[in-house]
C-alpha positions as CSV (number, residue, x, y, z in Angstrom):
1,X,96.3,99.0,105.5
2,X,93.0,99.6,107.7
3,X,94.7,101.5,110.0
4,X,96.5,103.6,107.1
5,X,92.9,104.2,105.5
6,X,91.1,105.6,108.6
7,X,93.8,107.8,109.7
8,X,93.5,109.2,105.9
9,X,89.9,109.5,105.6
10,X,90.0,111.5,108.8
11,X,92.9,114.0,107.7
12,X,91.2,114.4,104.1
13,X,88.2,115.3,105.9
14,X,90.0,118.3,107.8
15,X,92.0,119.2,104.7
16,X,89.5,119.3,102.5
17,X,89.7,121.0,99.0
18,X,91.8,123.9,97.0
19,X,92.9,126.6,99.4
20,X,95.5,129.9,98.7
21,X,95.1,131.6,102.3
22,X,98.0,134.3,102.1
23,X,99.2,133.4,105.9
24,X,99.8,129.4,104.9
25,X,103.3,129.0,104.5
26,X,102.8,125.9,102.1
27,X,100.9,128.6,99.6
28,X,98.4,127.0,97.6
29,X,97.2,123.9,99.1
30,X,94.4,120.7,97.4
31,X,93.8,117.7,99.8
32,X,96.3,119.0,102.2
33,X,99.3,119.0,99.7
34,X,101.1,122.1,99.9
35,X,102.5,123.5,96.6
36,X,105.5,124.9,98.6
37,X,106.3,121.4,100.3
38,X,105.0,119.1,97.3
39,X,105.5,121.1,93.4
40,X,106.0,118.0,91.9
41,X,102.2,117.4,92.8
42,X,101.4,120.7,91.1
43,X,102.1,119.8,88.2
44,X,99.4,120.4,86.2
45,X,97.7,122.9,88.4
46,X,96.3,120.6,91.1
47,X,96.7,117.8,93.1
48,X,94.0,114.3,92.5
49,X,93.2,112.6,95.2
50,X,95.5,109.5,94.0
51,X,98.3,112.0,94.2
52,X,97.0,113.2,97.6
53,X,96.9,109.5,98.9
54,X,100.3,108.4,97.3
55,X,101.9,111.6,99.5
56,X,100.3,110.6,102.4
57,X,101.2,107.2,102.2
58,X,105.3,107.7,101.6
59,X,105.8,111.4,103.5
60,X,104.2,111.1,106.4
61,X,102.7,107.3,107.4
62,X,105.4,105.5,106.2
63,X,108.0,108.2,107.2
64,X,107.0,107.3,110.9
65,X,106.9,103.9,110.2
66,X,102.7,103.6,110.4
67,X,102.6,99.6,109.5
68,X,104.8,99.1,112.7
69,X,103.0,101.2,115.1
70,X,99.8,100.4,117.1
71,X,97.1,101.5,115.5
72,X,96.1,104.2,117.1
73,X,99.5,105.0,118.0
74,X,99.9,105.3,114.0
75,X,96.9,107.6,114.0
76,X,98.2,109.9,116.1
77,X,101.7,110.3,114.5
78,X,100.6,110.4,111.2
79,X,98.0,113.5,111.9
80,X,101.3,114.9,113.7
81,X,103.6,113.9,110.7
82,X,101.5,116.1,108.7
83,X,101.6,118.8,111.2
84,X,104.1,119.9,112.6
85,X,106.1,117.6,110.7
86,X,107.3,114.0,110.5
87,X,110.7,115.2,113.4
88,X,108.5,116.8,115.2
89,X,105.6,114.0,115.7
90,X,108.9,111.4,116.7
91,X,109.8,114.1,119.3
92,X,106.2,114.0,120.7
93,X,106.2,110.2,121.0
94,X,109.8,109.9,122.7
95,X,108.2,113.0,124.6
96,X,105.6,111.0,125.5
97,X,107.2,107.6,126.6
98,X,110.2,109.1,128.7
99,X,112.9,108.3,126.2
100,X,115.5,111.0,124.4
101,X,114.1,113.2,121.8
102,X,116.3,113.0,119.0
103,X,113.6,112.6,116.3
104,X,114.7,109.1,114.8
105,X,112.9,106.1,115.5
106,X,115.4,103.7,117.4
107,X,115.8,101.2,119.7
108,X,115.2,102.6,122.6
109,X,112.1,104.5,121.5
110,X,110.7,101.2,119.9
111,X,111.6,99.2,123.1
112,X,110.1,101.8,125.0
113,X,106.7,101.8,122.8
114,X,106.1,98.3,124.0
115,X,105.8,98.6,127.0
116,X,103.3,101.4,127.3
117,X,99.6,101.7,126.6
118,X,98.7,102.6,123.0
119,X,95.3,104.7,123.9
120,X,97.2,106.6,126.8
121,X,100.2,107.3,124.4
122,X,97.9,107.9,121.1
123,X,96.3,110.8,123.9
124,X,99.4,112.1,125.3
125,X,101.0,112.5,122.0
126,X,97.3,114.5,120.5
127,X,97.8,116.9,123.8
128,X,101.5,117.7,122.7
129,X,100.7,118.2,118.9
130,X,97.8,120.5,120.3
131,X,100.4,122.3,122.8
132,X,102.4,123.0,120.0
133,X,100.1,124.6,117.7
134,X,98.9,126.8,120.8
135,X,102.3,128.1,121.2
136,X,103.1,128.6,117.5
137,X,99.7,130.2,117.3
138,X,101.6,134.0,116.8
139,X,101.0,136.2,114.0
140,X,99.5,135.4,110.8
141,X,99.3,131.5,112.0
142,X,96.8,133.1,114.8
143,X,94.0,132.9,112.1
144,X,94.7,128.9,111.7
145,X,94.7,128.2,115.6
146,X,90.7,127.4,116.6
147,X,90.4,125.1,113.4
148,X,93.8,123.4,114.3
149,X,92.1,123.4,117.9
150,X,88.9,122.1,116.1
151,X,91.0,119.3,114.4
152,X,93.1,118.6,117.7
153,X,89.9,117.4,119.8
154,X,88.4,115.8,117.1
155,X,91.0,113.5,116.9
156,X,91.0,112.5,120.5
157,X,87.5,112.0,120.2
158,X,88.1,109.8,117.0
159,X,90.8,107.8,119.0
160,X,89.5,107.3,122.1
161,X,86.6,105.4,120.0
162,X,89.3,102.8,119.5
């Protein structure tokens, strides 16, 4: 649950409050909940942070299986989970440790994990979430690139503290 906590406090603190920039996909946004992704959320016109936390918990940390991983293992997928999405941050990690990229946690990719050091891996797999936002960074996204850049080597600085 420690783990879970730390790796939330540090996301809420990049996705702060209410936000309706026009080049957001998600559309209106509170604690990082997108309206788009999350309506349910939106119920009454914005999201607590209890509601915030519960999403958090079941759509992204649990959805890469958070308790399981190594801590910072966990932090780094689940700051990937939430962007570019919960496939996408599997990818990174089988990416990462050699193994196919097919975007489910397996076997092989949990064998794999084992084996392999958790800061080096928690690093690699920042550099490839960073190295996708560069190359998505087209467009209207352009405008989100230096804070996503911001937020990228803020959390390797925030892991490499251990």
């Amino acid at each position: 649950m420690a783990a879970f906590q730390r790796a939330l406090r540090f996301s809420l603190s990049w996705e702060g409050g209410f936000s309706d920039n026009p080049a957001d996909p998600g559309g209106r946004t509170d604690h990082g909940i997108a309206e788009a992704f999350h309506p349910e959320a939106w119920a009454d016109g914005k999201v607590t942070p209890e509601e915030a936390a519960a999403i958090y918990r079941k759509d992204y940390w649990d959805a890469v299986k958070g308790d399981s991983l190594p801590d910072l293992v966990a932090f780094a997928m689940f700051e990937a989970a939430i962007n570019p999405g919960v496939t996408r941050a599997i990818q990174f990690l089988q990416a990462a440790l050699g193994v196919r990229s097919d975007g489910v946690l397996g076997v092989m990719t949990t064998v794999a994990l084992r084996s392999t050091d958790s800061l080096e891996l928690a690093l690699r797999i920042v550099d490839m979430r960073a190295g996708y936002w560069i190359a998505r960074a087209r467009g209207e996204q352009v405008v989100f690139r230096e804070g996503w850049m911001n937020r990228s080597r803020a959390l390797r600085s925030e892991i490499q503290k251990g």
